[in-house]
N, C-alpha and C positions, 0 to 999 in steps of 0.2 A: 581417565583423569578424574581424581574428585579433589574436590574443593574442601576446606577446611577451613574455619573463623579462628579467630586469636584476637586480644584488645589490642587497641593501639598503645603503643610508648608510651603513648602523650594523654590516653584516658585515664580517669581518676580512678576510685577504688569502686564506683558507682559501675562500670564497665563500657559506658559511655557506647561509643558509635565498635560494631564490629568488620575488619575488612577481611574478603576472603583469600587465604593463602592457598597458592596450587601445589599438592602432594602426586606428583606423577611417579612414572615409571623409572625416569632416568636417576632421582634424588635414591630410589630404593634400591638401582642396581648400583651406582656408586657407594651406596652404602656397605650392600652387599660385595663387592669389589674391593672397597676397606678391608671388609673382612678377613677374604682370602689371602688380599697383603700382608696385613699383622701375621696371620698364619705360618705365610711363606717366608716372613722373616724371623719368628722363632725357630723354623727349620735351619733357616741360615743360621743364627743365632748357638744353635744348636751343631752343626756343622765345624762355625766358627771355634766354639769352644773345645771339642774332641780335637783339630789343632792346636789350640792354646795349652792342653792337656799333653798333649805328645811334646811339642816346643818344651814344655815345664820340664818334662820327665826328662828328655835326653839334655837339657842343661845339666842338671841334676847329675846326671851322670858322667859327663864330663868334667864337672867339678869333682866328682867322686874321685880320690887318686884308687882306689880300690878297682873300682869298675873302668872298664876298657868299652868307652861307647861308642866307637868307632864297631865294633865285632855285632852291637844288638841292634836291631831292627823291631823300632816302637812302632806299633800303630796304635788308633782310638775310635770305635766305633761306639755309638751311646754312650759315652763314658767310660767303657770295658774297653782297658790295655791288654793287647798283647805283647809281649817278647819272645822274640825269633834271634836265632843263632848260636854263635859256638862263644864259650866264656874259657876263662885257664883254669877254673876249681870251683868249686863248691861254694867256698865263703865269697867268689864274684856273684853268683848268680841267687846268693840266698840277700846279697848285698843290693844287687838290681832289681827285683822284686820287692822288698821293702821299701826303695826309693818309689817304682812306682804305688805300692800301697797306699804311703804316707801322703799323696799329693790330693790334697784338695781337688773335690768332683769325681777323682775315679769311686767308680762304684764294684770294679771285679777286676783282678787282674790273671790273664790266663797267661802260664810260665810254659812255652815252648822253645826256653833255650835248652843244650845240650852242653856237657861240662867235657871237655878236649881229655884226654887220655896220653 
């Protein structure tokens, strides 16, 4: 345990009387325990958003009367979209991949759908 002086509230600018405050162990591991909280919540944080990122995209494209988003399969890992599945042509899937480009937070979008024949 060590001890540590600070002035009192109530002493002037003189420094007046000093009392000792205790700096132990448990105030550094709660600190330290803050820490890895904030941490773990920017992970979450982070988690959270790659869903809010998929939710965005496949709105998107069910709005889209172009795109059939029932057929693709979004996922979002660090902000890198993928899409997976079967589309009816070319201009769905050059159509789907644009939507997710354009959304805010992706940072790469990897195109593994295939075009139906």
């Amino acid at each position: 345990m060590v001890w540590r002086t600070r002035p009192r509230p109530d002493s002037g600018a003189s420094g007046g009387h000093r009392r000792p405050r205790r700096c132990d162990a448990g105030a550094r591991s709660r600190r330290e325990g803050g820490e890895a909280a904030a941490g773990a919540a920017n992970r979450a944080g982070e988690l959270l958003s790659d869903g809010s990122l998929t939710a965005k995209i496949k709105t998107k494209m069910t709005l889209d009367d172009s795109v059939q988003a029932r057929s693709i399969d979004v996922t979002t890992t660090d902000h890198v979209v993928t899409l997976k599945g079967t589309v009816r042509s070319q201009a769905e899937r050059d159509r789907a991949v644009q939507l997710a480009r354009e959304t805010a937070g992706v940072t790469r979008v990897v195109d593994n759908l295939t075009v139906s024949r």
